[in-house]
gemmi code that builds the backbone of each chain (N, CA, C; Angstrom):
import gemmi

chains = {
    "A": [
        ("UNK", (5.777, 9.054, -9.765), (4.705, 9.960, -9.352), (5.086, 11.405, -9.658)),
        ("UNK", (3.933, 11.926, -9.940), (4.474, 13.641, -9.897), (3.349, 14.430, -9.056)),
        ("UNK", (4.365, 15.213, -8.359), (3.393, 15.955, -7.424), (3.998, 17.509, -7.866)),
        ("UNK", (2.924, 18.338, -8.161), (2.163, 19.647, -8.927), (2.270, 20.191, -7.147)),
        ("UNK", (2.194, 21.579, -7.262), (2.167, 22.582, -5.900), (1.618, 24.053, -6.548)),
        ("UNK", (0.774, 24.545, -5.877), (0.007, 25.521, -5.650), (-0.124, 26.288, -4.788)),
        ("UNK", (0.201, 27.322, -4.707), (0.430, 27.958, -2.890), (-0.355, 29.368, -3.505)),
        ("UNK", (-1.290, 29.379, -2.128), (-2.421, 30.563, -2.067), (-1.946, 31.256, -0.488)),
        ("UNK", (-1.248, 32.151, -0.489), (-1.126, 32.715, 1.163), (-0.859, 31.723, 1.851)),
        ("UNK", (-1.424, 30.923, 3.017), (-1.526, 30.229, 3.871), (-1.839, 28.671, 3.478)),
        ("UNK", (-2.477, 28.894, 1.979), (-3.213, 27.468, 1.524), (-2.270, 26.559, 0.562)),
        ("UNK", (-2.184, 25.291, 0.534), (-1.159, 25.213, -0.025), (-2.401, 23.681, -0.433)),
        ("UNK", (-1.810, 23.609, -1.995), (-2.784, 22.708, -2.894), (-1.816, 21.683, -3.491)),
        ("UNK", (-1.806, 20.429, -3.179), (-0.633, 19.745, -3.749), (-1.618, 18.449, -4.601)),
        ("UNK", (-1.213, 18.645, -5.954), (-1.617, 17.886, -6.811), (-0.794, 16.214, -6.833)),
        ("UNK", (-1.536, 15.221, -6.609), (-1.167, 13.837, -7.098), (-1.053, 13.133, -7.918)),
        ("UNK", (-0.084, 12.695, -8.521), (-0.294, 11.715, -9.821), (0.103, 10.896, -9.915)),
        ("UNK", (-0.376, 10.303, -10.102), (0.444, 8.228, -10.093), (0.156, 7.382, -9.530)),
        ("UNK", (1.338, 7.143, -9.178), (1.432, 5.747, -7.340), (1.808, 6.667, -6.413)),
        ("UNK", (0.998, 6.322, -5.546), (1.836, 6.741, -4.142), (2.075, 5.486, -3.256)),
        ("UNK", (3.306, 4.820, -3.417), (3.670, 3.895, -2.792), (5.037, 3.491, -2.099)),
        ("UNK", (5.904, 2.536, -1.631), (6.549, 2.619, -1.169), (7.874, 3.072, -1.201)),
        ("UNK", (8.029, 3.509, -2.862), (9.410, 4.344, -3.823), (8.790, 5.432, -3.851)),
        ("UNK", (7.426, 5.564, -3.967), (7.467, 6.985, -4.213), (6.983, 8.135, -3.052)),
        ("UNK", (6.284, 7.498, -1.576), (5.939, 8.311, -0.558), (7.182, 9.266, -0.062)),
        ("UNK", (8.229, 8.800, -0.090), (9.529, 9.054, 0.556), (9.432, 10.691, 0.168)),
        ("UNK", (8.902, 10.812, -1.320), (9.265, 12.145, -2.507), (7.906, 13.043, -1.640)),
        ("UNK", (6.828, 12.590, -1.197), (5.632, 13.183, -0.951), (6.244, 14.347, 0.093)),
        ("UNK", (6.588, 13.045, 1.022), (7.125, 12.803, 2.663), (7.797, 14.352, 2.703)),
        ("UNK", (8.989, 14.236, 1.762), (9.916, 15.351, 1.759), (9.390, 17.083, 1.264)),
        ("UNK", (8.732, 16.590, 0.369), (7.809, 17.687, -0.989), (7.445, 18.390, 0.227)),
        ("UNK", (6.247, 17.643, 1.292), (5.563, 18.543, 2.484), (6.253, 18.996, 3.507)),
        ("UNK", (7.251, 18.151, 4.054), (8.188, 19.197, 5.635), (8.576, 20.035, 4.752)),
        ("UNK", (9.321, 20.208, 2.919), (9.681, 21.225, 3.035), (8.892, 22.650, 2.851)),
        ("UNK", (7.568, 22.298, 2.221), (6.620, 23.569, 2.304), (5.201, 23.479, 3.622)),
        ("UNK", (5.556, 23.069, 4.638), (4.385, 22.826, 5.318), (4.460, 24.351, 6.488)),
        ("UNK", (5.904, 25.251, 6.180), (5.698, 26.110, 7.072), (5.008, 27.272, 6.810)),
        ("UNK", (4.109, 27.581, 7.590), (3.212, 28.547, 7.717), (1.690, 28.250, 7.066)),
        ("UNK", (1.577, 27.231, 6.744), (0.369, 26.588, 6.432), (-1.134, 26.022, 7.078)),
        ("UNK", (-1.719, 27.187, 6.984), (-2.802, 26.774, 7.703), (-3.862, 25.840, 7.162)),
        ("UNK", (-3.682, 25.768, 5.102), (-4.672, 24.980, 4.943), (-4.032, 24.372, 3.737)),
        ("UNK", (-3.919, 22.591, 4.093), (-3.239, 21.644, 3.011), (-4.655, 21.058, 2.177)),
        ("UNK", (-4.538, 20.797, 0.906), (-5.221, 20.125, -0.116), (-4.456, 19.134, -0.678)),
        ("UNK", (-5.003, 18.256, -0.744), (-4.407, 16.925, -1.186), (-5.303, 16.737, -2.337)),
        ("UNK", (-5.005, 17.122, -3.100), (-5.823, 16.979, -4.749), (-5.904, 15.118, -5.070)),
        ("UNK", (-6.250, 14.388, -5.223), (-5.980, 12.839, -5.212), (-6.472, 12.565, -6.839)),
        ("UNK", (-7.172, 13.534, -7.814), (-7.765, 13.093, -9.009), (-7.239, 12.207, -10.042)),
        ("UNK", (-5.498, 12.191, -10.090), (-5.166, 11.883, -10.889), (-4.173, 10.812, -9.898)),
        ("UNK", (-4.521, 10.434, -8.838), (-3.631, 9.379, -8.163), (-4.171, 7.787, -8.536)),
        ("UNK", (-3.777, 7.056, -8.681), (-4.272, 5.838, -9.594), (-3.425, 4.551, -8.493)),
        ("UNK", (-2.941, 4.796, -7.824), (-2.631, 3.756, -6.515), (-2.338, 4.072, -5.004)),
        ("UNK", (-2.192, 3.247, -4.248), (-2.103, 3.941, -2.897), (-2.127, 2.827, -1.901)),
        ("UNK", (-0.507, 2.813, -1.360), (-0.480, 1.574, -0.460), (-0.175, 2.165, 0.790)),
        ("UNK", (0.154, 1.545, 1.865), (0.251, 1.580, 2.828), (1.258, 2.808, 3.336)),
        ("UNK", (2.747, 2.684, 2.799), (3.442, 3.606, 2.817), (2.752, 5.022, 2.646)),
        ("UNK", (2.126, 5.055, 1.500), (1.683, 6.400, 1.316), (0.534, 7.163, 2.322)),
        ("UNK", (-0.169, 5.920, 2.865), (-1.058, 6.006, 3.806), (-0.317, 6.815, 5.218)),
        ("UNK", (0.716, 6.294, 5.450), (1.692, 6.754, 6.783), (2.080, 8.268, 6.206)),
        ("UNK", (2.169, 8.680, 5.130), (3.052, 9.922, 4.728), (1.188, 11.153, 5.146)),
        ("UNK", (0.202, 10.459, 4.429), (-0.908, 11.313, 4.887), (-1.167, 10.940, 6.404)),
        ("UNK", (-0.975, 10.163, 6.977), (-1.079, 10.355, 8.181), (-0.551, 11.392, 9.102)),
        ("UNK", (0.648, 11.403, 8.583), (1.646, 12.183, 9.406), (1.404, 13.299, 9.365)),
        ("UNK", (0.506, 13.986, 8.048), (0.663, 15.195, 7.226), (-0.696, 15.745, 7.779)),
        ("UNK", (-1.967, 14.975, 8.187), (-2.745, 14.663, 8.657), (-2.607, 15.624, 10.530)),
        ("UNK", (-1.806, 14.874, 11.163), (-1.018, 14.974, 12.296), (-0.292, 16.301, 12.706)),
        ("UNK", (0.082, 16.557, 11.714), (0.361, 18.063, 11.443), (-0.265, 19.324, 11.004)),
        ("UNK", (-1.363, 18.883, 10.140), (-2.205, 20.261, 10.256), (-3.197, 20.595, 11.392)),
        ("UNK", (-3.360, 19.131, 11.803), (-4.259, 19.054, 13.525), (-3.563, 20.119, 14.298)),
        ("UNK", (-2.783, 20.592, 13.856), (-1.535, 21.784, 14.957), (-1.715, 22.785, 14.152)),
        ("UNK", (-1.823, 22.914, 13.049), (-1.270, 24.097, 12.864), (-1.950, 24.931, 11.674)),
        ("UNK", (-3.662, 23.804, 11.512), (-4.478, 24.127, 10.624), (-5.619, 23.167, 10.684)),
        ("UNK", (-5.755, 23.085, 8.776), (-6.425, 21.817, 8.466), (-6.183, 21.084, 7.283)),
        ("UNK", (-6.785, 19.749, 6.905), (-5.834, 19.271, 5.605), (-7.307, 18.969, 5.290)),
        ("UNK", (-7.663, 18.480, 4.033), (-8.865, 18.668, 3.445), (-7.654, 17.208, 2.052)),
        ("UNK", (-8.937, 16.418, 1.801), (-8.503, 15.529, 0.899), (-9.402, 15.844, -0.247)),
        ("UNK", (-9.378, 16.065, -1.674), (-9.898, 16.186, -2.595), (-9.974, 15.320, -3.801)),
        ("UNK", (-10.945, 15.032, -4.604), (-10.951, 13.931, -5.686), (-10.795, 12.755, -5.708)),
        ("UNK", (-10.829, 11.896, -4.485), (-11.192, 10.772, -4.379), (-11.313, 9.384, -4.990)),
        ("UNK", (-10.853, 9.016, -6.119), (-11.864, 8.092, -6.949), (-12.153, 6.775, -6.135)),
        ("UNK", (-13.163, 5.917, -6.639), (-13.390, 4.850, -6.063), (-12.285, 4.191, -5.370)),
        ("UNK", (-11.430, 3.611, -6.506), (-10.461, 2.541, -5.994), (-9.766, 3.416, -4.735)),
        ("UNK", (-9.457, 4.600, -4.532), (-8.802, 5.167, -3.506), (-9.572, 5.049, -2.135)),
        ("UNK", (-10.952, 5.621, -2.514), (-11.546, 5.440, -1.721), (-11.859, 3.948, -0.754)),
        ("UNK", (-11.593, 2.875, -1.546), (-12.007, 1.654, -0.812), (-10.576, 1.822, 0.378)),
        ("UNK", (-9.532, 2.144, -0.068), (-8.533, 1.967, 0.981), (-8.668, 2.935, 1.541)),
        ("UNK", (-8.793, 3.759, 2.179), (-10.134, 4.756, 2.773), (-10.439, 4.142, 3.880)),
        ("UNK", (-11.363, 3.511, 3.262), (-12.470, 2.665, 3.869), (-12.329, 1.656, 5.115)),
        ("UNK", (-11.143, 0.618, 4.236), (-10.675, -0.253, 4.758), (-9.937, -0.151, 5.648)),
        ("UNK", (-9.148, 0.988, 5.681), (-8.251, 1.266, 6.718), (-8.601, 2.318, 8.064)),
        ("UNK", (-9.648, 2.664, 7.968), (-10.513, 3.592, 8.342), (-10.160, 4.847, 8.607)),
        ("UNK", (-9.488, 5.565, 7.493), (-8.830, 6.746, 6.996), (-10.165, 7.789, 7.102)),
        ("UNK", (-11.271, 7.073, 6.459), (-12.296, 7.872, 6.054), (-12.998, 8.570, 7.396)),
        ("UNK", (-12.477, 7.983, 8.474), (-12.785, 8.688, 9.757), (-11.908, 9.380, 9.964)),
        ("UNK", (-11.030, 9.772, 9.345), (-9.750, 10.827, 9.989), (-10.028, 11.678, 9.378)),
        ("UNK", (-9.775, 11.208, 7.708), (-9.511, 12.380, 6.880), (-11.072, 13.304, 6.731)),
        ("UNK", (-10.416, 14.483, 6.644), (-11.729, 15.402, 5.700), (-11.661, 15.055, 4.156)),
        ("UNK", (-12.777, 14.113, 3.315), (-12.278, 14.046, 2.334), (-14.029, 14.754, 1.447)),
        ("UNK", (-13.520, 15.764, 0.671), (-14.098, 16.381, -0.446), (-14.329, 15.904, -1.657)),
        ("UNK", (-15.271, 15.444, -1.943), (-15.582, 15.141, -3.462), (-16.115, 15.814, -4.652)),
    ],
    "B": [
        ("UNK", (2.204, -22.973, -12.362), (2.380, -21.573, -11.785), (3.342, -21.282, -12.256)),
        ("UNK", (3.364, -19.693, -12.514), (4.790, -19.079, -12.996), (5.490, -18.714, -11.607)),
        ("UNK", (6.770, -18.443, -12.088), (7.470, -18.189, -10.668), (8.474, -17.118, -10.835)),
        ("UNK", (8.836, -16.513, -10.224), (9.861, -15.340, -10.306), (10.778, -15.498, -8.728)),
        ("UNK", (11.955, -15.683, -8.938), (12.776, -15.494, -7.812), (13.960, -14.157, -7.735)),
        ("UNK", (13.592, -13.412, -6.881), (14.688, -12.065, -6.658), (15.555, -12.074, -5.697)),
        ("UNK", (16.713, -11.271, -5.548), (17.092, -11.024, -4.341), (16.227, -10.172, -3.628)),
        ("UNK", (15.881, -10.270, -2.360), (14.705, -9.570, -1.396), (14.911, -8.101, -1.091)),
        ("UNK", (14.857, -7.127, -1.971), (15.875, -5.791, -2.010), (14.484, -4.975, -2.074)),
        ("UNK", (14.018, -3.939, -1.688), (13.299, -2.578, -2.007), (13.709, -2.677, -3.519)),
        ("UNK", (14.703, -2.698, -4.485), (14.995, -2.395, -5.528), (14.027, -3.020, -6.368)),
        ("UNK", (13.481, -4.396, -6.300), (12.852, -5.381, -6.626), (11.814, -5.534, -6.604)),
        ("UNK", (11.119, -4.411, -5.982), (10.073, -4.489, -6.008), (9.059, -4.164, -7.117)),
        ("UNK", (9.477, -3.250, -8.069), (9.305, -2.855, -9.585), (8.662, -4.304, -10.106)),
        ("UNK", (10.219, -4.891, -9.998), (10.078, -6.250, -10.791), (9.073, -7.750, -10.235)),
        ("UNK", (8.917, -7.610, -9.226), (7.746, -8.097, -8.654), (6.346, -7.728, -9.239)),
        ("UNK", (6.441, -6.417, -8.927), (4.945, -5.903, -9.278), (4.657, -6.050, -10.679)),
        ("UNK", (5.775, -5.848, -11.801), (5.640, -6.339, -13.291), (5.111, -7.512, -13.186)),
        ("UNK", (5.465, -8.687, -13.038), (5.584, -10.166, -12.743), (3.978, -10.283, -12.964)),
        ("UNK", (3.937, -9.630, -11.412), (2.293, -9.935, -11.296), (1.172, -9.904, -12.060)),
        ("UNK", (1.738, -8.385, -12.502), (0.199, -7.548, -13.259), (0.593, -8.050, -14.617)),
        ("UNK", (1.818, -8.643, -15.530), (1.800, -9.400, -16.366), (0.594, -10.660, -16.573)),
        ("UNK", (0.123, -11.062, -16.030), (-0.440, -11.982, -15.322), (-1.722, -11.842, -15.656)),
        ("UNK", (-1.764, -10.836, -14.379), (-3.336, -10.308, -14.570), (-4.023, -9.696, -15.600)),
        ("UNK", (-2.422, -9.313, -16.230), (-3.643, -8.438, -18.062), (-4.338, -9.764, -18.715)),
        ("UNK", (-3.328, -10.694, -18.872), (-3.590, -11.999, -19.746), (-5.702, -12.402, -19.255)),
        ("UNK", (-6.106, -11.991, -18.013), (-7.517, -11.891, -18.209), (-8.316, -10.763, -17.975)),
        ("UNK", (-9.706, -10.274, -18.072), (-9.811, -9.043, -18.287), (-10.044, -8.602, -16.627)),
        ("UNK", (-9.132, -8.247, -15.720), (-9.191, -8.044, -14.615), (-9.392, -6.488, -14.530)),
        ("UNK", (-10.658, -6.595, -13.316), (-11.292, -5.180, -13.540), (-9.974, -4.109, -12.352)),
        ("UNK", (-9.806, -3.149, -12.932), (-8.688, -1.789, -12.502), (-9.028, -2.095, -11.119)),
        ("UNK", (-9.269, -2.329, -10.252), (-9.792, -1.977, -9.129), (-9.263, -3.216, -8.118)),
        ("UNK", (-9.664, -4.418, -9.131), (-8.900, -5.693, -8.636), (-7.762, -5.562, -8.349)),
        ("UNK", (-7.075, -5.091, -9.567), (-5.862, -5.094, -10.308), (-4.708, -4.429, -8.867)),
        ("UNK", (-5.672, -2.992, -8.678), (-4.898, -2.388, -7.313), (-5.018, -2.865, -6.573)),
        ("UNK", (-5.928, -3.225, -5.937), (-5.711, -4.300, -4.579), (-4.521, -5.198, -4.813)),
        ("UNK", (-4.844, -5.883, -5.399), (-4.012, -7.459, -5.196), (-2.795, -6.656, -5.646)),
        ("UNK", (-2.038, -5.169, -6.787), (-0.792, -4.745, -6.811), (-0.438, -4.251, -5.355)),
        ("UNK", (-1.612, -3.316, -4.358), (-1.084, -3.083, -3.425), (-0.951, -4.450, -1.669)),
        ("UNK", (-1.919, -5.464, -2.276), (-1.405, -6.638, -1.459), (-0.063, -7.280, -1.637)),
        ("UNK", (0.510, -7.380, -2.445), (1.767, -7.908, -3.221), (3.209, -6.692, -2.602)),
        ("UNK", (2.516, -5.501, -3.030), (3.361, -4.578, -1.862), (4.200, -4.661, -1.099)),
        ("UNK", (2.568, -4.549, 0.142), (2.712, -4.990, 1.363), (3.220, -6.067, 1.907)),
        ("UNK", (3.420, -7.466, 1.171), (3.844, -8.355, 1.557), (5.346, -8.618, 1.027)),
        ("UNK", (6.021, -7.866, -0.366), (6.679, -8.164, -0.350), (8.154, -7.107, 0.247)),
        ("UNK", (7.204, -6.144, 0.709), (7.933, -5.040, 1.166), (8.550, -5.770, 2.601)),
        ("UNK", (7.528, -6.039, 3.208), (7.500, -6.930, 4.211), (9.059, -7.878, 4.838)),
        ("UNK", (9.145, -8.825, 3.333), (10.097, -9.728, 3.372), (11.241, -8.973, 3.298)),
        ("UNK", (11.595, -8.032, 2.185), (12.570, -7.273, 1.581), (12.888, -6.232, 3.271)),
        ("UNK", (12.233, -6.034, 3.841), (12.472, -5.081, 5.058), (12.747, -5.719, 6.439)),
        ("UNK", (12.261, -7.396, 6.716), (12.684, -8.116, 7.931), (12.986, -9.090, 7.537)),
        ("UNK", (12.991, -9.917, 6.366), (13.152, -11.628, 6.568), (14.708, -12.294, 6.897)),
        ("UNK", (15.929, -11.171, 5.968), (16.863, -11.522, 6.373), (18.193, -10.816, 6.971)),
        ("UNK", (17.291, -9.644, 7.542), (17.901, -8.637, 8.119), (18.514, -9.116, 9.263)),
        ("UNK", (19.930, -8.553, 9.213), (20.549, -7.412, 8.224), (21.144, -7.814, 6.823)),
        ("UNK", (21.083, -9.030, 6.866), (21.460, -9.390, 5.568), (20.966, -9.531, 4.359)),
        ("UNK", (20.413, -9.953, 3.118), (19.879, -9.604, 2.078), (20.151, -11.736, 1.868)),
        ("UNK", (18.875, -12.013, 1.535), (18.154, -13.471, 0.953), (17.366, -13.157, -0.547)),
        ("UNK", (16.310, -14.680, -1.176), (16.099, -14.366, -1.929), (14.605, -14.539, -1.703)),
        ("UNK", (13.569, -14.212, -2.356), (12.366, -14.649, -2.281), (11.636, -14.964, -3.395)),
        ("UNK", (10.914, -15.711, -3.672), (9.895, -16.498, -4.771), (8.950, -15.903, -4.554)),
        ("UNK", (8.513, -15.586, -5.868), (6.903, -14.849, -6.171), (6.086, -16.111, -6.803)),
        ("UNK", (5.200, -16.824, -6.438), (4.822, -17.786, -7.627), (3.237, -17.040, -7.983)),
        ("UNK", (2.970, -17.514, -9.226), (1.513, -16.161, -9.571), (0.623, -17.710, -10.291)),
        ("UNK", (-0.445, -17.944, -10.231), (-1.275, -18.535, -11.262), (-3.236, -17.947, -11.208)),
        ("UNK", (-3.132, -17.435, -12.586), (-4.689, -16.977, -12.497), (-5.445, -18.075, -13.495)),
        ("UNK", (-6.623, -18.158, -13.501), (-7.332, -19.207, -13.607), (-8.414, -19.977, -12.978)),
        ("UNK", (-9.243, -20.344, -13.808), (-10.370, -21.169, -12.647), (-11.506, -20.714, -13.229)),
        ("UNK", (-12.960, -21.080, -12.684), (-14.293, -20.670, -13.139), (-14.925, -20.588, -11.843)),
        ("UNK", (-15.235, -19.341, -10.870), (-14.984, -18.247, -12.057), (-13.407, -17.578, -11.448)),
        ("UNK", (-13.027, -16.846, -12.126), (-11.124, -16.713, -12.303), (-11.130, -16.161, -11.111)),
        ("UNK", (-9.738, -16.819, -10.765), (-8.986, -16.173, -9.344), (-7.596, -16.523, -9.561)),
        ("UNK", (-7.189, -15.495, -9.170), (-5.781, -15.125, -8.566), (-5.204, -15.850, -7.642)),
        ("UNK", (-4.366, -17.004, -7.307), (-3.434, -17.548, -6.238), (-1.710, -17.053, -5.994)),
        ("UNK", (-1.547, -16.506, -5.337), (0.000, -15.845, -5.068), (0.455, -16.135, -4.129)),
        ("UNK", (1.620, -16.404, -4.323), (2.500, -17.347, -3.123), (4.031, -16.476, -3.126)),
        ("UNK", (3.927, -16.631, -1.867), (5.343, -15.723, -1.519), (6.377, -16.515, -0.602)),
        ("UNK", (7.551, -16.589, -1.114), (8.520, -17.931, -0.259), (9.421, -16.915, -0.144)),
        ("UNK", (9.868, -17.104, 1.431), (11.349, -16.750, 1.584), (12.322, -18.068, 2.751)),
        ("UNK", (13.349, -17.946, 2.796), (13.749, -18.498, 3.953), (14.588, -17.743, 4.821)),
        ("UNK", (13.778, -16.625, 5.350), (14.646, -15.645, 6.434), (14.113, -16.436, 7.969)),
        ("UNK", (14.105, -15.430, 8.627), (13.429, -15.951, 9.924), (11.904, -15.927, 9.876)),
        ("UNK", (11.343, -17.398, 10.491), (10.286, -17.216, 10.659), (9.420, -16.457, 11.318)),
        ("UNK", (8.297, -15.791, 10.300), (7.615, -15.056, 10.724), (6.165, -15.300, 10.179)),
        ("UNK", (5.093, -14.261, 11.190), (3.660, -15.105, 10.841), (3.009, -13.840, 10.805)),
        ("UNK", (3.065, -13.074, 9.342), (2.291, -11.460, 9.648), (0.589, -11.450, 10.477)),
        ("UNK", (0.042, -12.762, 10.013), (-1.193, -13.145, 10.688), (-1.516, -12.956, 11.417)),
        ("UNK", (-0.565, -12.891, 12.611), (-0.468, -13.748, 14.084), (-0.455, -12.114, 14.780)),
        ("UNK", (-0.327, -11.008, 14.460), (-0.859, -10.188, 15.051), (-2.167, -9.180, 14.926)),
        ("UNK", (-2.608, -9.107, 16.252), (-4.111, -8.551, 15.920), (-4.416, -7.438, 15.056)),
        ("UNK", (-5.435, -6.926, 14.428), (-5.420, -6.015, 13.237), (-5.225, -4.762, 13.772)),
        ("UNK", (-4.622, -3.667, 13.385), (-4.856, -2.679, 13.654), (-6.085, -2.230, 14.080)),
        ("UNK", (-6.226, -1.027, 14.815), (-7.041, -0.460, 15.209), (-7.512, 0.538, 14.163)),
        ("UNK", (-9.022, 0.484, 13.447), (-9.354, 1.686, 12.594), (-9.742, 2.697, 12.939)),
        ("UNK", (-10.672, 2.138, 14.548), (-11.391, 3.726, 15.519), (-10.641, 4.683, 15.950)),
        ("UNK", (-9.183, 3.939, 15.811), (-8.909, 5.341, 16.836), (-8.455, 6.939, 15.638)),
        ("UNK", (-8.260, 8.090, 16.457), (-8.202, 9.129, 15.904), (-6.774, 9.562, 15.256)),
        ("UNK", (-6.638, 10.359, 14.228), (-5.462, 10.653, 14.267), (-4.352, 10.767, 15.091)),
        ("UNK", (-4.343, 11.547, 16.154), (-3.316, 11.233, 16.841), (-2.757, 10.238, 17.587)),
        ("UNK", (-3.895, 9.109, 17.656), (-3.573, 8.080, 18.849), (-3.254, 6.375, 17.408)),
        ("UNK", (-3.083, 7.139, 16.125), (-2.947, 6.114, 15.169), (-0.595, 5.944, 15.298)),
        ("UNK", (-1.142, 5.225, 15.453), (0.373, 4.238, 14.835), (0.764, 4.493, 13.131)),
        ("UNK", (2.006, 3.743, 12.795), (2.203, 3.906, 11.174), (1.864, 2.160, 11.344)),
        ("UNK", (2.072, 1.302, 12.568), (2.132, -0.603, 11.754), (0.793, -1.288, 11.795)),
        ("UNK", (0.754, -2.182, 11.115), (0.111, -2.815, 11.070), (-1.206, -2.967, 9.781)),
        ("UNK", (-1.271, -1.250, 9.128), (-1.894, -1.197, 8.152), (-1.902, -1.984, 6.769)),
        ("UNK", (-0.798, -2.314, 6.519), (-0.356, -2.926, 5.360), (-1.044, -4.165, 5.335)),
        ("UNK", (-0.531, -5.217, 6.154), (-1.288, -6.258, 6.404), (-2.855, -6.808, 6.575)),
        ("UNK", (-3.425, -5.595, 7.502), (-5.051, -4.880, 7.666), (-5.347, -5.033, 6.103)),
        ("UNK", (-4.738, -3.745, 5.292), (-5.254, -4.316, 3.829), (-5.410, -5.246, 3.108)),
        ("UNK", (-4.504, -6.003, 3.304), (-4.155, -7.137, 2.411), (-5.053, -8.595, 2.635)),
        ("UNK", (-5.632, -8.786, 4.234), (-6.519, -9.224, 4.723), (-7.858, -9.170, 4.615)),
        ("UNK", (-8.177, -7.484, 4.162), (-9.888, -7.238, 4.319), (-9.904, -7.029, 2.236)),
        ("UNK", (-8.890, -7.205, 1.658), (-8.956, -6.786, 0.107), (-9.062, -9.178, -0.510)),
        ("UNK", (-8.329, -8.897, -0.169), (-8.461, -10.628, -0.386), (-9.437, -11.517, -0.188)),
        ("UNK", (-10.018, -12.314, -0.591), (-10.625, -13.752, 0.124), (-9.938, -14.516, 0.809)),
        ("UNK", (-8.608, -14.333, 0.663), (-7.949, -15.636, 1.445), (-6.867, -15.368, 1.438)),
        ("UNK", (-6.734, -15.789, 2.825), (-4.842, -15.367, 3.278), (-4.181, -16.138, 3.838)),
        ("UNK", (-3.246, -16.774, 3.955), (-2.876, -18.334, 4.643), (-1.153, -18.396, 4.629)),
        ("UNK", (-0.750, -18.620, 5.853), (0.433, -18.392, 6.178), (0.496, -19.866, 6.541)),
        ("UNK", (2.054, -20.267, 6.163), (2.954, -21.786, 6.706), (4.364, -21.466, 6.791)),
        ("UNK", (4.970, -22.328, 7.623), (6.117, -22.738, 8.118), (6.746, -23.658, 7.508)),
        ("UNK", (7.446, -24.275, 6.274), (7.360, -25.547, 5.753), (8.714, -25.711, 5.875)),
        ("UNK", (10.198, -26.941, 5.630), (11.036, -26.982, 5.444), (11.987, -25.265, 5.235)),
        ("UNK", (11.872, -24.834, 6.314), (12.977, -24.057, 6.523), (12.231, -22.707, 5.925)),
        ("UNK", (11.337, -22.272, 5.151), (10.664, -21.560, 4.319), (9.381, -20.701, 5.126)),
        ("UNK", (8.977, -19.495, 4.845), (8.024, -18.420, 5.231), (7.139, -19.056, 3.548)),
        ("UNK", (5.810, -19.008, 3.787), (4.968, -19.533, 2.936), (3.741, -18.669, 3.004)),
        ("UNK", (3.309, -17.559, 2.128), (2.644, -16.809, 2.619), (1.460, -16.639, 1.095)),
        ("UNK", (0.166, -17.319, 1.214), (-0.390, -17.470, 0.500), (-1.894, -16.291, 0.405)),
        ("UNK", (-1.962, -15.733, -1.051), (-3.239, -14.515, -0.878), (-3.978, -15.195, -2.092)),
        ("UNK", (-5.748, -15.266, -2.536), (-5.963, -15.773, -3.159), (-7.457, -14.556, -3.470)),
        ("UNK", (-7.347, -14.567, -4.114), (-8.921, -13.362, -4.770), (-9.310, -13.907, -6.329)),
        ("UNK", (-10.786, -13.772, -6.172), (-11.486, -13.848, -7.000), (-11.274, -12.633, -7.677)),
        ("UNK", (-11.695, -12.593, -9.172), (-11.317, -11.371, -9.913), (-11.839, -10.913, -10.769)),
        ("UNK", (-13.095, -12.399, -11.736), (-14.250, -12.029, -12.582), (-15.041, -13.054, -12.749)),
    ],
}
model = gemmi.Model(1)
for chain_id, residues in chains.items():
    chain = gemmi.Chain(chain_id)
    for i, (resn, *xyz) in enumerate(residues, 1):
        res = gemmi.Residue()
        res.name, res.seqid = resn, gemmi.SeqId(i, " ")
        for name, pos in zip(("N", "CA", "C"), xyz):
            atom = gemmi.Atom()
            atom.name, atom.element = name, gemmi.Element(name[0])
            atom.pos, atom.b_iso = gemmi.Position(*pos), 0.0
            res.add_atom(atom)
        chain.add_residue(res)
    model.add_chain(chain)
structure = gemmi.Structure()
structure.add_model(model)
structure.setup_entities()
């Protein structure tokens, strides 16, 4: 996976690419405690994310969990297949997701 | 059926997931399928590789056969750690809110509502954990 970073003042835009799964959430996991301070507004760019299991699901949760404190997280680009696990897991009631 | 046997390692899991989607190119399985049943396979074999013979390290069988009219996917997952029945607990909760969410139970939740068919056994000493989806 490769994850891209963008930082606007307070806003911080983190681009997805790949899998986000159980080798690669660990890299997400870390990428965000280490820039999540002073962040009032996370973007989760998802356009170019092409899988997404469970693991990775727990890393946005958490990340999720944390801007509830100390902001907001906003999910962006969506595609279908992402979206069904979304769905299924009923993410799509948590997350703010932008299309 | 083809079959693939590993040691039950996180490392292995690469080679699992090759196995599979080897498989699935051989018919024209639509992208979408393809992720589900890669991220059901996951979940289940993450599963084994993380409790079956902890603390110790066993092996587990992937068996894969696609085929049929109209085509489906049958995947079978063998280990002989301790028996266990991912089934046998109730699904996660989807209503509740972020903060009152857990990290367990999701994996399985997926792998259940993405599938047609999910079927767990106990057989000669063996975890028998069967997922089956239609695919075109």
């Amino acid at each position: 996976m490769t994850i891209n970073k963008i930082k606007n003042d307070n806003e911080l835009t983190v681009l997805l690419e790949g899998r986000l799964d159980t080798t690669t959430a660990p890299e997400l996991e870390t990428e965000l405690r280490q820039n999540m301070e002073g962040i009032e507004c996370l973007i989760l760019d998802m356009e170019e994310l092409v899988y997404l299991s469970s693991a990775g699901l727990r890393v946005i949760l958490g990340a999720q969990k944390q801007m509830n404190k100390q902001g907001k997280l906003l999910v962006r680009h969506v595609n279908d297949t992402i979206m069904e696990v979304f769905e299924v897991t009923g993410f799509t009631d948590i997350l703010t997701i932008e299309n | 059926m083809k079959e693939l046997t590993v040691a039950a390692t996180l490392e292995n899991l690469g080679a699992v997931q090759s196995f599979i989607e080897q498989e699935l190119e051989q018919c024209e399985c639509p992208m979408k399928a393809i992720m589900q049943i890669s991220v059901a396979v996951e979940e289940i074999y993450v599963n084994i590789a993380h409790y079956a013979y902890h603390p110790t390290v066993g092996e587990a069988t992937v068996r894969c056969e696609v085929g049929g009219d109209p085509v489906h996917v049958t995947i079978q997952f063998m280990d002989s750690g301790k028996p266990f029945d991912p089934l046998a607990k109730p699904d996660a909760d989807t209503s509740l809110t972020a903060e009152e969410r857990g990290i367990g139970g999701l994996g399985i939740l997926m792998v259940k509502r993405s599938m047609d068919q999910v079927d767990y056994a106990y057989e000669s000493g063996k975890n028998i954990l069967t997922i089956r989806k239609e695919i075109c």
